[in-house]
N, CA, C and O of each residue as an XYZ file, in Angstrom:
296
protein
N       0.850     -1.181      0.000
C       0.000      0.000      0.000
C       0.897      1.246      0.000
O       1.889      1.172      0.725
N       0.669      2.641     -0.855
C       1.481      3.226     -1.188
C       1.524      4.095      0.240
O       0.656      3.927      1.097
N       2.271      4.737      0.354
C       2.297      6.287      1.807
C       1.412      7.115      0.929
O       1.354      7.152     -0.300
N       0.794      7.712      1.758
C      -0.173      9.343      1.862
C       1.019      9.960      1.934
O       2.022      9.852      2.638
N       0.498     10.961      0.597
C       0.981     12.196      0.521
C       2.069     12.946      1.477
O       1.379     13.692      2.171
N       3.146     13.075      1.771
C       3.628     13.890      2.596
C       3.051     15.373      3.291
O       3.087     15.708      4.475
N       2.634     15.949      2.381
C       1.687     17.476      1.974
C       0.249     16.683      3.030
O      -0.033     16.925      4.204
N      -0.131     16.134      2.482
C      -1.467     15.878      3.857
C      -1.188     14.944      5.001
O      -1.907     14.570      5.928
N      -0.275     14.744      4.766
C       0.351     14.172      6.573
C       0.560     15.379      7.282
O       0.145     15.465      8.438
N       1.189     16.386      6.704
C       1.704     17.769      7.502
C       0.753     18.460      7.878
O       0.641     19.209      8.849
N      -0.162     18.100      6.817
C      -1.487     19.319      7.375
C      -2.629     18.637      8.327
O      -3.479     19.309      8.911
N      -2.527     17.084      8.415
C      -3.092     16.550      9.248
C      -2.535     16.685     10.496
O      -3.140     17.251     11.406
N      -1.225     16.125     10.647
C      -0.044     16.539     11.383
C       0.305     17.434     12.467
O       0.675     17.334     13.637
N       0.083     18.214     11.752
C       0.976     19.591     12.234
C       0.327     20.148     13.449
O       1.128     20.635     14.247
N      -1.357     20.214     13.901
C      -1.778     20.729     14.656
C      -1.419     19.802     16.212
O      -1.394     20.385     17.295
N      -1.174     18.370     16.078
C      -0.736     17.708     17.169
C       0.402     18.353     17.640
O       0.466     19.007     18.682
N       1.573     18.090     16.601
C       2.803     18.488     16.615
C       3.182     19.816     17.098
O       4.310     20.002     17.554
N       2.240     20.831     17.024
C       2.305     21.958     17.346
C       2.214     22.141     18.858
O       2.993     22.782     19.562
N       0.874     21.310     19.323
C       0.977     21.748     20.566
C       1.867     21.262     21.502
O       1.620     21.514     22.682
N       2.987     20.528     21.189
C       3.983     19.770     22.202
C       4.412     21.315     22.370
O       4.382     22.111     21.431
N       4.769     21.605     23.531
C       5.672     22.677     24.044
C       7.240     22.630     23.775
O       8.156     21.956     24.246
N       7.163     23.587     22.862
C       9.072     23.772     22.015
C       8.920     23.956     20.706
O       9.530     24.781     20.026
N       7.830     22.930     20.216
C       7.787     23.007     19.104
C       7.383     23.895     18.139
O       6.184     24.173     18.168
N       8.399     24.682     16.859
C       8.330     25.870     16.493
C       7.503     25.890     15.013
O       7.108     26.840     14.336
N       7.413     24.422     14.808
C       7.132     24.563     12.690
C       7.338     23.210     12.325
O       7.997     22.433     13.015
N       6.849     22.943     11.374
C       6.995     21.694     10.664
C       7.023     22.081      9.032
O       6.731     23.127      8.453
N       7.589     20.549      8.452
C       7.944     20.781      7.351
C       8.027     19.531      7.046
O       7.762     18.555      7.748
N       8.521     19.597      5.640
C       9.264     18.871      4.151
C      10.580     18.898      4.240
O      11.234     19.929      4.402
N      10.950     17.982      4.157
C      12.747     18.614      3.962
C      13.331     16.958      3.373
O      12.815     16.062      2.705
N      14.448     17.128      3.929
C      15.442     16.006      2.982
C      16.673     15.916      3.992
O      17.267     16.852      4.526
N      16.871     14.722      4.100
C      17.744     13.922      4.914
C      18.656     12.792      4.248
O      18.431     11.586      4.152
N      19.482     13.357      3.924
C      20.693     12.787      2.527
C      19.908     12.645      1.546
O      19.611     13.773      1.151
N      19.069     11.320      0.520
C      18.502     11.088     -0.798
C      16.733     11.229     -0.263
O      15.765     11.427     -0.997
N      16.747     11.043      1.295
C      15.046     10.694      1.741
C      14.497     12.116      1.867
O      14.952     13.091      2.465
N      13.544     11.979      1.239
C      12.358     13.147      1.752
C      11.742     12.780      3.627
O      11.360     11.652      3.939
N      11.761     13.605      4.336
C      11.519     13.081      5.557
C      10.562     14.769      6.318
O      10.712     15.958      6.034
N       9.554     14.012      7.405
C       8.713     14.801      7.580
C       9.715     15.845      8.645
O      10.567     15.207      9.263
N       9.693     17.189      8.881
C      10.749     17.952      9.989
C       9.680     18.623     11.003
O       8.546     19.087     10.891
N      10.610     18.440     12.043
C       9.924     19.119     12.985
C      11.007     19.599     13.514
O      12.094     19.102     13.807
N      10.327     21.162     13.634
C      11.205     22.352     13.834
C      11.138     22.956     15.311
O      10.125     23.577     15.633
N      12.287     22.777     16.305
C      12.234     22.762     17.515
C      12.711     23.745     18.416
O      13.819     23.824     17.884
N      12.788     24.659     19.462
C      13.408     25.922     19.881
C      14.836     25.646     20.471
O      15.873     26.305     20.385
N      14.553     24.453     21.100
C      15.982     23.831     21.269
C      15.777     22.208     21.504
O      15.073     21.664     22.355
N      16.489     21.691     20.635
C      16.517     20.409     20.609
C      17.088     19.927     22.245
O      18.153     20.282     22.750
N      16.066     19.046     22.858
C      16.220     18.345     24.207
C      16.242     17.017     24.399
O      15.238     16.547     23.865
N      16.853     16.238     24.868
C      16.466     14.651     25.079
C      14.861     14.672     25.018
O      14.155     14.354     24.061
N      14.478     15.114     26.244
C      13.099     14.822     26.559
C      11.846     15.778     25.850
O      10.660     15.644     26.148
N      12.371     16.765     24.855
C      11.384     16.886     24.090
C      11.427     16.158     22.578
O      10.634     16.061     21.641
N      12.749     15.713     22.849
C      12.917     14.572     20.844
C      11.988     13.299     21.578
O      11.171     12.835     20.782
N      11.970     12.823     22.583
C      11.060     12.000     23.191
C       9.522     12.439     22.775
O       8.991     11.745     21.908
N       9.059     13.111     23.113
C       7.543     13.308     22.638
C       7.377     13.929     21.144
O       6.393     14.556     20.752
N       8.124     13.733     20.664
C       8.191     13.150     19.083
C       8.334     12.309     18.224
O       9.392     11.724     17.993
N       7.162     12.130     17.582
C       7.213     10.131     16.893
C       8.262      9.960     15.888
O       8.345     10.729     14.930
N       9.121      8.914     16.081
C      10.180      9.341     15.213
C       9.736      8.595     13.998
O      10.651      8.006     13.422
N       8.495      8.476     13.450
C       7.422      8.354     12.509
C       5.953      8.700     12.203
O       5.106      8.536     13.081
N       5.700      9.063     11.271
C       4.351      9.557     11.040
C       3.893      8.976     10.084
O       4.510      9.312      9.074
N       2.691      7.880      9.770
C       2.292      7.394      8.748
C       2.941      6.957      7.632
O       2.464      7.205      6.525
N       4.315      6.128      7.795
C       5.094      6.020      7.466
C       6.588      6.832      6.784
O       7.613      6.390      6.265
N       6.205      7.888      7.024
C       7.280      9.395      6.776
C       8.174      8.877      8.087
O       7.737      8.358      9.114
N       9.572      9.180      7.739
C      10.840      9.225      9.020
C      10.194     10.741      9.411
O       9.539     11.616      8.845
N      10.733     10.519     10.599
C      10.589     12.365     11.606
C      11.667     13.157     11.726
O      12.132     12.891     12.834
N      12.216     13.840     11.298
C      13.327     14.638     11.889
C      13.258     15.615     12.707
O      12.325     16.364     12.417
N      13.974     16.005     13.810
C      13.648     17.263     14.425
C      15.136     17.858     14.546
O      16.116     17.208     14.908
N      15.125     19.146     14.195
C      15.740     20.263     13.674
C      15.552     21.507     14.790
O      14.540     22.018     15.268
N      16.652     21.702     14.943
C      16.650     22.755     16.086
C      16.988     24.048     15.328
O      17.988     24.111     14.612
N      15.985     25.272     15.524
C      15.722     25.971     15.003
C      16.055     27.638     15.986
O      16.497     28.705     15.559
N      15.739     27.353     17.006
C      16.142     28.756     17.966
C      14.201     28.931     18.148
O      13.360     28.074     17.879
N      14.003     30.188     18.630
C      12.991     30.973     18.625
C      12.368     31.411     17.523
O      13.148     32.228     17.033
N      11.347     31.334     16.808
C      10.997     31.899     15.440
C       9.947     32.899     15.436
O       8.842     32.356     15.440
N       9.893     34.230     15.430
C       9.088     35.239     15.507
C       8.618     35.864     14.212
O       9.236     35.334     13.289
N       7.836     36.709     13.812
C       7.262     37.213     12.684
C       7.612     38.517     12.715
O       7.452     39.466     13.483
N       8.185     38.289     11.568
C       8.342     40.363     11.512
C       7.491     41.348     11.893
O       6.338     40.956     11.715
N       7.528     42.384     12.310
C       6.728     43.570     12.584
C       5.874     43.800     11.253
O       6.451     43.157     10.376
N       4.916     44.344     10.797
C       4.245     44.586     10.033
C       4.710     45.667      9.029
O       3.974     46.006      8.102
């Protein structure tokens, strides 16, 4: 049976993923030749890479430490 879409795993995804505390963003990305699902983190921790599945509907998980991510002023 083939994998779902990457693109609607993320958007199914993402609202779980969001509410773990740290967690800054998710994504698409690439991990040497693999497309792999990212999760974008404020600071990568033992115990918050723990409450991250290091799979999603068959997508690998990566988590990527990112800092603080804010939105520009208007």
């Amino acid at each position: 049976m083939p994998r779902e879409d990457i693109a609607n795993v993320l958007r199914r995804r993402t609202p779980a993923l969001m509410a773990i505390d740290g967690v800054a963003g998710t994504g698409e990305g690439r991990d040497g030749a693999d497309t792999v699902l990212v999760v974008f983190v404020v600071r990568k921790t033992p115990e918050l890479t723990a409450r991250i599945p290091s799979e999603l509907d068959g997508w690998r998980v990566v988590v990527r430490e990112v800092g603080k991510v804010t939105a520009p002023p208007p």
